[in-house]
mmJSON file of the N, C-alpha and C atoms, coordinates in Angstrom:
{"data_MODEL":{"atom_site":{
"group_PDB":["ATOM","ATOM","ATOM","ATOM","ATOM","ATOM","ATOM","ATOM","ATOM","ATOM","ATOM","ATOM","ATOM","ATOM","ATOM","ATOM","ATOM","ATOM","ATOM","ATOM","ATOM","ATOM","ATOM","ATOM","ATOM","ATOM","ATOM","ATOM","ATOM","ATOM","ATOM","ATOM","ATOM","ATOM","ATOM","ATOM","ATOM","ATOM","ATOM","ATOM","ATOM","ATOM","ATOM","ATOM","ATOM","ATOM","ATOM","ATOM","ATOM","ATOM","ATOM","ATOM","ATOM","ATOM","ATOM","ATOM","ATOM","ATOM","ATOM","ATOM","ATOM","ATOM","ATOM","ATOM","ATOM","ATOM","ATOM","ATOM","ATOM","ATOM","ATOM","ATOM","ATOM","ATOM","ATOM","ATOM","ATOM","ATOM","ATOM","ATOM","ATOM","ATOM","ATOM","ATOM","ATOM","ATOM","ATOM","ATOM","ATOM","ATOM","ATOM","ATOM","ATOM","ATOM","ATOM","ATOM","ATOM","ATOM","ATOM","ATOM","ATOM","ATOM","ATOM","ATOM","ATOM","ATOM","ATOM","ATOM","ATOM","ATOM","ATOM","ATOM","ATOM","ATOM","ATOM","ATOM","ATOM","ATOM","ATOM","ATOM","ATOM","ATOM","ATOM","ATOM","ATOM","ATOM","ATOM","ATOM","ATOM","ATOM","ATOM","ATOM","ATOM","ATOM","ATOM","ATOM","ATOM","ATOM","ATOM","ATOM","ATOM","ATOM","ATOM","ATOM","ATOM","ATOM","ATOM","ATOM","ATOM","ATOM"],
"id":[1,2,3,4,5,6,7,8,9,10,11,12,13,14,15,16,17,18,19,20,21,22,23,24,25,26,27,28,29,30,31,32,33,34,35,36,37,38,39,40,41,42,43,44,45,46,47,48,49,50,51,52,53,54,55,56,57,58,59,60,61,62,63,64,65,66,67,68,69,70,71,72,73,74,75,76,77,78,79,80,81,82,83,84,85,86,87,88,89,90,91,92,93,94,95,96,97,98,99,100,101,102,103,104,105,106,107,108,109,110,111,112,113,114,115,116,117,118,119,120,121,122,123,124,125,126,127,128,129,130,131,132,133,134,135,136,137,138,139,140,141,142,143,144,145,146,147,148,149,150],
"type_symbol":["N","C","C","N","C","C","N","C","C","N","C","C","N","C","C","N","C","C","N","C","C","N","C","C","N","C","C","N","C","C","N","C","C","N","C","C","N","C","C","N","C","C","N","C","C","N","C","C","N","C","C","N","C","C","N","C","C","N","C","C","N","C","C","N","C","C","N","C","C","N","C","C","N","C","C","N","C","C","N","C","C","N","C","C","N","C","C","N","C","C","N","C","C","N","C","C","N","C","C","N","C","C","N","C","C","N","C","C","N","C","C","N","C","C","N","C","C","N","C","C","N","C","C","N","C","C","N","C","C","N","C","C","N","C","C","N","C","C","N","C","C","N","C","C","N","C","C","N","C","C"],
"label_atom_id":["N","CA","C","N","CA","C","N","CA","C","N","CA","C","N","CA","C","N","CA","C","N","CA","C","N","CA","C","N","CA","C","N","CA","C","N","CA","C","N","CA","C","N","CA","C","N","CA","C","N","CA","C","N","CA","C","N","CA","C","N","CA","C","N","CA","C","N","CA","C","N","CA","C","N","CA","C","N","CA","C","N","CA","C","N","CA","C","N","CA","C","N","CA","C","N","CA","C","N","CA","C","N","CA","C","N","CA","C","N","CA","C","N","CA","C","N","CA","C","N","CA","C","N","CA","C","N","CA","C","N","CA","C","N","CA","C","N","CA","C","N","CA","C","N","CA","C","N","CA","C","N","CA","C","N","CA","C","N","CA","C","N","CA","C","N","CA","C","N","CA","C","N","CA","C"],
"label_alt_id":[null,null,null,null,null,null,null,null,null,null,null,null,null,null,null,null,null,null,null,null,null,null,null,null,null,null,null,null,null,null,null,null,null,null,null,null,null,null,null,null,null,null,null,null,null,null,null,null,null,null,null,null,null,null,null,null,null,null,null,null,null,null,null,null,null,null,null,null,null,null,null,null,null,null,null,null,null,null,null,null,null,null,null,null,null,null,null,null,null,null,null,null,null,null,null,null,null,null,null,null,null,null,null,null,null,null,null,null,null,null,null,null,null,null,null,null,null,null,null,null,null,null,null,null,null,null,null,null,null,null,null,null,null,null,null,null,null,null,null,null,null,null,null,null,null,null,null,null,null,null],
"label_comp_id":["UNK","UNK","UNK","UNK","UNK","UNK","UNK","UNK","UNK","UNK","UNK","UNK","UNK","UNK","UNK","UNK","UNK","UNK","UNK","UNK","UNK","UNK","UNK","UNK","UNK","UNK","UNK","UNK","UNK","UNK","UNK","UNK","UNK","UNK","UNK","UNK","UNK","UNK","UNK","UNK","UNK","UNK","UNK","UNK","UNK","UNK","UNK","UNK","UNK","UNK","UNK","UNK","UNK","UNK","UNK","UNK","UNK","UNK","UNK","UNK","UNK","UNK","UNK","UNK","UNK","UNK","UNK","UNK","UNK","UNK","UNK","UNK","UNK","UNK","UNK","UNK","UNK","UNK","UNK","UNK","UNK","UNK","UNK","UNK","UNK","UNK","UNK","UNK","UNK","UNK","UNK","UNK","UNK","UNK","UNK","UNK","UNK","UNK","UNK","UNK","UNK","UNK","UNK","UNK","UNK","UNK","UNK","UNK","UNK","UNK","UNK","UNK","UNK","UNK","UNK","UNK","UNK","UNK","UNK","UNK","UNK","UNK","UNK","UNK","UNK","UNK","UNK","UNK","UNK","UNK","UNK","UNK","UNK","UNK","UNK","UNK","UNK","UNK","UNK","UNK","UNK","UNK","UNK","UNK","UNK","UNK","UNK","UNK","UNK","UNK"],
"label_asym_id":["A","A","A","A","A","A","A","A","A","A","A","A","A","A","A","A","A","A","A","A","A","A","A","A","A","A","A","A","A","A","A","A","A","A","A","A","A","A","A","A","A","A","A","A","A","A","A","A","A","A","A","A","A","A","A","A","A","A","A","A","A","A","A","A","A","A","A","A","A","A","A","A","A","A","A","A","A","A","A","A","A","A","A","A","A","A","A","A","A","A","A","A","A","A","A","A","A","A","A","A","A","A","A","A","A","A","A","A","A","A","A","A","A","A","A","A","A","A","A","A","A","A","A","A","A","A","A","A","A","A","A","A","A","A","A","A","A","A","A","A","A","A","A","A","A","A","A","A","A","A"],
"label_entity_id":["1","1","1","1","1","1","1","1","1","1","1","1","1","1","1","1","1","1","1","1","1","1","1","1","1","1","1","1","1","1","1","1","1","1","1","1","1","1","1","1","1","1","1","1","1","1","1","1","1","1","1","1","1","1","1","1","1","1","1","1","1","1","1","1","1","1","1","1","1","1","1","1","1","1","1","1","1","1","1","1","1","1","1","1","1","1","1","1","1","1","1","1","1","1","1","1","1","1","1","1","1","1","1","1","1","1","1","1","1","1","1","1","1","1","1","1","1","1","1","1","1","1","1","1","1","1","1","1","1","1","1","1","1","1","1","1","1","1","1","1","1","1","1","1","1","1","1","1","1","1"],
"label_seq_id":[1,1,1,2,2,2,3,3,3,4,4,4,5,5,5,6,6,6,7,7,7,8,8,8,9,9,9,10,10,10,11,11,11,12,12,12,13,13,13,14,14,14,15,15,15,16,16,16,17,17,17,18,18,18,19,19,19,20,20,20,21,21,21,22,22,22,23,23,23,24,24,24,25,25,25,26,26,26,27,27,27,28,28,28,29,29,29,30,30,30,31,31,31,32,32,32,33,33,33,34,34,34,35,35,35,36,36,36,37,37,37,38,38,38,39,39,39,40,40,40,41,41,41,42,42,42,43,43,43,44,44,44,45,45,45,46,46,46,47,47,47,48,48,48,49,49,49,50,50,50],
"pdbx_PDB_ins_code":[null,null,null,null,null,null,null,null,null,null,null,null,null,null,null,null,null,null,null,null,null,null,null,null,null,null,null,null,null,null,null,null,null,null,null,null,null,null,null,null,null,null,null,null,null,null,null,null,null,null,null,null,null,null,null,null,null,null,null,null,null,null,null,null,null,null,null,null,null,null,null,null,null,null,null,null,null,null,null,null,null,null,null,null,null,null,null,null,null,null,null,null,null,null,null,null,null,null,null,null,null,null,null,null,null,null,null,null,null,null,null,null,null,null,null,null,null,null,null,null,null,null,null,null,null,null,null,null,null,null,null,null,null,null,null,null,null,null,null,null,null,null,null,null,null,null,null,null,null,null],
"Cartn_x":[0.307,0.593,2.041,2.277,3.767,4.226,3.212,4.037,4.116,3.092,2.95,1.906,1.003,-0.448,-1.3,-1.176,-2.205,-1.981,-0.68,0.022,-0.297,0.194,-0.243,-1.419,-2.412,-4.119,-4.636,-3.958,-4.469,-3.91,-2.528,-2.613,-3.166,-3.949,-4.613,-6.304,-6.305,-8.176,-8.179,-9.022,-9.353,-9.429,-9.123,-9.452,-7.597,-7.661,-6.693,-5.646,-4.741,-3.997,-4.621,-4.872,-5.411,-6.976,-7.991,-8.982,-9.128,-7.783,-7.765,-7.235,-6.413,-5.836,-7.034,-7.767,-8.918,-10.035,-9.918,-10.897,-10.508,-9.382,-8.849,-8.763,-8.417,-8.629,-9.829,-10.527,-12.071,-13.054,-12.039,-12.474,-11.796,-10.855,-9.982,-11.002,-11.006,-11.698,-13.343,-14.171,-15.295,-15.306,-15.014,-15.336,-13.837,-13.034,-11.539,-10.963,-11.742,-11.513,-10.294,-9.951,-8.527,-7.511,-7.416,-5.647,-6.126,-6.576,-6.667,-6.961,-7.05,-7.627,-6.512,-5.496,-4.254,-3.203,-3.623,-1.981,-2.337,-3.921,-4.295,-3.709,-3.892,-3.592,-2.395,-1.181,0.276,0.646,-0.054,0.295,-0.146,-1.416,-1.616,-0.443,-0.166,0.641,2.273,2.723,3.912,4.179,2.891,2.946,2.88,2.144,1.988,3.285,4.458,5.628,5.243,4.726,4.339,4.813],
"Cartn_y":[8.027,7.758,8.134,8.237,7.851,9.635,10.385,12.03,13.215,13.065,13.939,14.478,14.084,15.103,15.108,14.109,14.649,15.624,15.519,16.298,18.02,18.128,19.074,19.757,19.111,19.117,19.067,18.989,19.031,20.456,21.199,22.624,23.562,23.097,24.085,23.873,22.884,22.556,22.106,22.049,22.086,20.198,19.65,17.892,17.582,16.862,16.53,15.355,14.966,14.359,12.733,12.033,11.047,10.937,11.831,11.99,11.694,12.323,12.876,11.038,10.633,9.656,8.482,8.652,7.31,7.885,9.206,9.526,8.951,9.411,8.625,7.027,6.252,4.99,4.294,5.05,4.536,5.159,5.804,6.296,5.288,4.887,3.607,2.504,2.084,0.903,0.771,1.733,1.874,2.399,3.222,3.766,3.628,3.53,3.445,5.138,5.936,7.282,7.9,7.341,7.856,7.771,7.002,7.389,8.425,7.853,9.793,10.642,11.018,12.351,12.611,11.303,11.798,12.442,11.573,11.696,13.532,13.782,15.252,16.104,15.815,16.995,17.026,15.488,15.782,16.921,16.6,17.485,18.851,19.349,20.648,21.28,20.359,20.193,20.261,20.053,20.629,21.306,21.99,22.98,24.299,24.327,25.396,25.98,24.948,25.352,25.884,24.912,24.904,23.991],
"Cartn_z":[27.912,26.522,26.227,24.772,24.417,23.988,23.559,22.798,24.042,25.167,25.919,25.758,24.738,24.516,25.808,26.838,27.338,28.584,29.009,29.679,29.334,28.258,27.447,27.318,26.887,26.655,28.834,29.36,30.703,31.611,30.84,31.116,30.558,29.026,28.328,28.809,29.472,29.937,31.796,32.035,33.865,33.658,33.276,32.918,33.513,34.486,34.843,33.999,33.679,32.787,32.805,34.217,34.284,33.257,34.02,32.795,31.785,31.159,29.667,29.341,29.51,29.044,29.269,30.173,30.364,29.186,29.071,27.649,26.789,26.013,24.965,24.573,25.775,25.939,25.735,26.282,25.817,24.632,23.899,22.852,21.552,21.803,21.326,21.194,22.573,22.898,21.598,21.764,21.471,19.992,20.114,18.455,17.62,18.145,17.478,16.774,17.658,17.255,17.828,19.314,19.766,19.52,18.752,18.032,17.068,16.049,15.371,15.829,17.301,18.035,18.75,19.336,19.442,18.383,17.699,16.444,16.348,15.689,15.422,16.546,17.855,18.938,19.35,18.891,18.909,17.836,16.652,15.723,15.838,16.975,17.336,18.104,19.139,19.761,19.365,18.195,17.663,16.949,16.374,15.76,16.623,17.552,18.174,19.188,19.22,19.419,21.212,21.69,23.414,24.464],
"occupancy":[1.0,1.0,1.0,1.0,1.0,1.0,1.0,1.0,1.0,1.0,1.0,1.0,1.0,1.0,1.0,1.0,1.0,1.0,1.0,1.0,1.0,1.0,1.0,1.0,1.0,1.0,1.0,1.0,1.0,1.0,1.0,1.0,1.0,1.0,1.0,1.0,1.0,1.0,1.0,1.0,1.0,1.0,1.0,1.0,1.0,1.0,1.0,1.0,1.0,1.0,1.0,1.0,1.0,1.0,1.0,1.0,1.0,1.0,1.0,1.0,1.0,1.0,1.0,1.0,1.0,1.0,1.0,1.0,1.0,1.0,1.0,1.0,1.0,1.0,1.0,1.0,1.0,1.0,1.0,1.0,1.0,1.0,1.0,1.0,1.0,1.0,1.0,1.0,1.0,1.0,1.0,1.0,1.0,1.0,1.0,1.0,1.0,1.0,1.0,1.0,1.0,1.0,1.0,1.0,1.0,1.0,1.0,1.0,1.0,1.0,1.0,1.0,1.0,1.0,1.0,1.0,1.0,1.0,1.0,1.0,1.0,1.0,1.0,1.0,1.0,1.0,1.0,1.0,1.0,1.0,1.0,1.0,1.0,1.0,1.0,1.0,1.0,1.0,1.0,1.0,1.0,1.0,1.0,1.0,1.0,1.0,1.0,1.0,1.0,1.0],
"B_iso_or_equiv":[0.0,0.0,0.0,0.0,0.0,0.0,0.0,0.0,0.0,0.0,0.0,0.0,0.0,0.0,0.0,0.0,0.0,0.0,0.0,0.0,0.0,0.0,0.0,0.0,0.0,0.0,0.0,0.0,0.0,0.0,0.0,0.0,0.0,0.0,0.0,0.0,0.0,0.0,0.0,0.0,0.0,0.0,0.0,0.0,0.0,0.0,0.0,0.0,0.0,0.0,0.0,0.0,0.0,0.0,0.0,0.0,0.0,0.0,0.0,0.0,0.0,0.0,0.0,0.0,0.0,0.0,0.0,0.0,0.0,0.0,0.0,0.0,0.0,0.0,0.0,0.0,0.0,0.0,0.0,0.0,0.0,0.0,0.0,0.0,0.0,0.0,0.0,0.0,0.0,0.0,0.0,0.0,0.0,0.0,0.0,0.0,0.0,0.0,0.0,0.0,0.0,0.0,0.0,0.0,0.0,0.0,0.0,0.0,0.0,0.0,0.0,0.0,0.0,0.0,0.0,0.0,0.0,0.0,0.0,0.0,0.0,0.0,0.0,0.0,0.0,0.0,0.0,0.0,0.0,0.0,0.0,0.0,0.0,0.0,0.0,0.0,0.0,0.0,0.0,0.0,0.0,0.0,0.0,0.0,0.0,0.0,0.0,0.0,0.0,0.0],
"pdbx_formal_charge":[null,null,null,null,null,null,null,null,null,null,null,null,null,null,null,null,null,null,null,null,null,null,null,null,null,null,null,null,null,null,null,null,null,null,null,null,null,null,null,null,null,null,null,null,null,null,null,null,null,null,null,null,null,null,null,null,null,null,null,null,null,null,null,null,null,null,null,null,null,null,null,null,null,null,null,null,null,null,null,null,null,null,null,null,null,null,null,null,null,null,null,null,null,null,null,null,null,null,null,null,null,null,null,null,null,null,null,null,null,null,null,null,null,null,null,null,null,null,null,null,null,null,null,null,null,null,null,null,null,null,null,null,null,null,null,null,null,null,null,null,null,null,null,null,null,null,null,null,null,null],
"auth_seq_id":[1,1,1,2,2,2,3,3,3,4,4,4,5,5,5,6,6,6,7,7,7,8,8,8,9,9,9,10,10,10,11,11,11,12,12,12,13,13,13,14,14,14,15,15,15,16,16,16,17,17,17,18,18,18,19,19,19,20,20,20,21,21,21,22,22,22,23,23,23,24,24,24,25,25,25,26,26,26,27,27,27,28,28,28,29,29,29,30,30,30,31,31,31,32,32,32,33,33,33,34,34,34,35,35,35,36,36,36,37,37,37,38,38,38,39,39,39,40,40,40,41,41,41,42,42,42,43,43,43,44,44,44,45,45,45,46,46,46,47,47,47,48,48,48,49,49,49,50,50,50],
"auth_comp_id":["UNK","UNK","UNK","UNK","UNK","UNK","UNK","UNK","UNK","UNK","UNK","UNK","UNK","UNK","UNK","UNK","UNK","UNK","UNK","UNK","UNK","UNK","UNK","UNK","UNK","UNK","UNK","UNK","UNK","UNK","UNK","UNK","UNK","UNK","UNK","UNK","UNK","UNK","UNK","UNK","UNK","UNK","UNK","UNK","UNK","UNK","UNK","UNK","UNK","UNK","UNK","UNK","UNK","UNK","UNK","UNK","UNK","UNK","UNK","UNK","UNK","UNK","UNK","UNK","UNK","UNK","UNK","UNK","UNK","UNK","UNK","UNK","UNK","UNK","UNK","UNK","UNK","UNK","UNK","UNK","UNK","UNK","UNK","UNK","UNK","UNK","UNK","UNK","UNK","UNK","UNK","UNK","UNK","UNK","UNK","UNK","UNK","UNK","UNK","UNK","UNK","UNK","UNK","UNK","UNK","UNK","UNK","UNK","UNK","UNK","UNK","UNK","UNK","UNK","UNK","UNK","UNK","UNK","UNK","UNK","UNK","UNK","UNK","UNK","UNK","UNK","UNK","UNK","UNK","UNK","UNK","UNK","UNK","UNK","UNK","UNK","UNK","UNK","UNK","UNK","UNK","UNK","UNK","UNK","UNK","UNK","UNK","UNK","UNK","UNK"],
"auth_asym_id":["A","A","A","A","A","A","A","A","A","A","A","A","A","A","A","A","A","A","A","A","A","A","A","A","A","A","A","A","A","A","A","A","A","A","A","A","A","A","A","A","A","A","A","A","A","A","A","A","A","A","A","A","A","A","A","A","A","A","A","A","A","A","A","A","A","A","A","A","A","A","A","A","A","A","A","A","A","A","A","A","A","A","A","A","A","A","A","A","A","A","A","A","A","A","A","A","A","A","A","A","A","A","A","A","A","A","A","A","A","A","A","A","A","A","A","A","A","A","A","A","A","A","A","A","A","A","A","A","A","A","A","A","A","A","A","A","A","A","A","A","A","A","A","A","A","A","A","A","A","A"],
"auth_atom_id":["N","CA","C","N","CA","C","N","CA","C","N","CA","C","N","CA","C","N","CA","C","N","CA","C","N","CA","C","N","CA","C","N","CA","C","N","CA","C","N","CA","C","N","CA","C","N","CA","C","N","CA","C","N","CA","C","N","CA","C","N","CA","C","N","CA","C","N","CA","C","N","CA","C","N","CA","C","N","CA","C","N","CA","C","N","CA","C","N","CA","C","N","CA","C","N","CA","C","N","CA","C","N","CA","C","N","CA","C","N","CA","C","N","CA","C","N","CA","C","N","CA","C","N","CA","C","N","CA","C","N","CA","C","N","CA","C","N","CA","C","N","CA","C","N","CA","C","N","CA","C","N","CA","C","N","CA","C","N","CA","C","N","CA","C","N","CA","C","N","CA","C","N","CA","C"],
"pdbx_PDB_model_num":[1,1,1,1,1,1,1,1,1,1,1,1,1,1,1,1,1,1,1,1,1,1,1,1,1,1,1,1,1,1,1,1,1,1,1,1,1,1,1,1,1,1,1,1,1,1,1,1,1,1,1,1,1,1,1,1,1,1,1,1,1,1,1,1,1,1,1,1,1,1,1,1,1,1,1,1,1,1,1,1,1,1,1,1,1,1,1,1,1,1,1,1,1,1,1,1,1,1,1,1,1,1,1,1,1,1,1,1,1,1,1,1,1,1,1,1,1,1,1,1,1,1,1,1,1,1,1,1,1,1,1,1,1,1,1,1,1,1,1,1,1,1,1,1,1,1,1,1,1,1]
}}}
């Protein structure tokens, strides 16, 4: 993906970066929930200054 979240979200969890990004994708695909689960965890993600 385009912010780095999953890069990110794959040193804070045992889910390797590939994983994480085929989660999201098919969370897109199906329910249309992965972009707002990204945009939310970029924004965890820049707030937490990591």
């Amino acid at each position: 993906m385009i912010l780095g979240v999953c890069e990110w979200l794959s040193t804070k969890t045992q889910f390797t970066a590939k994983n994480i990004r085929i989660l999201l994708v098919l969370l897109v695909l199906f329910a249309g929930l992965g972009i707002g689960a990204y945009f939310i965890l970029w924004l965890v993600k820049i707030l937490s200054n990591e």
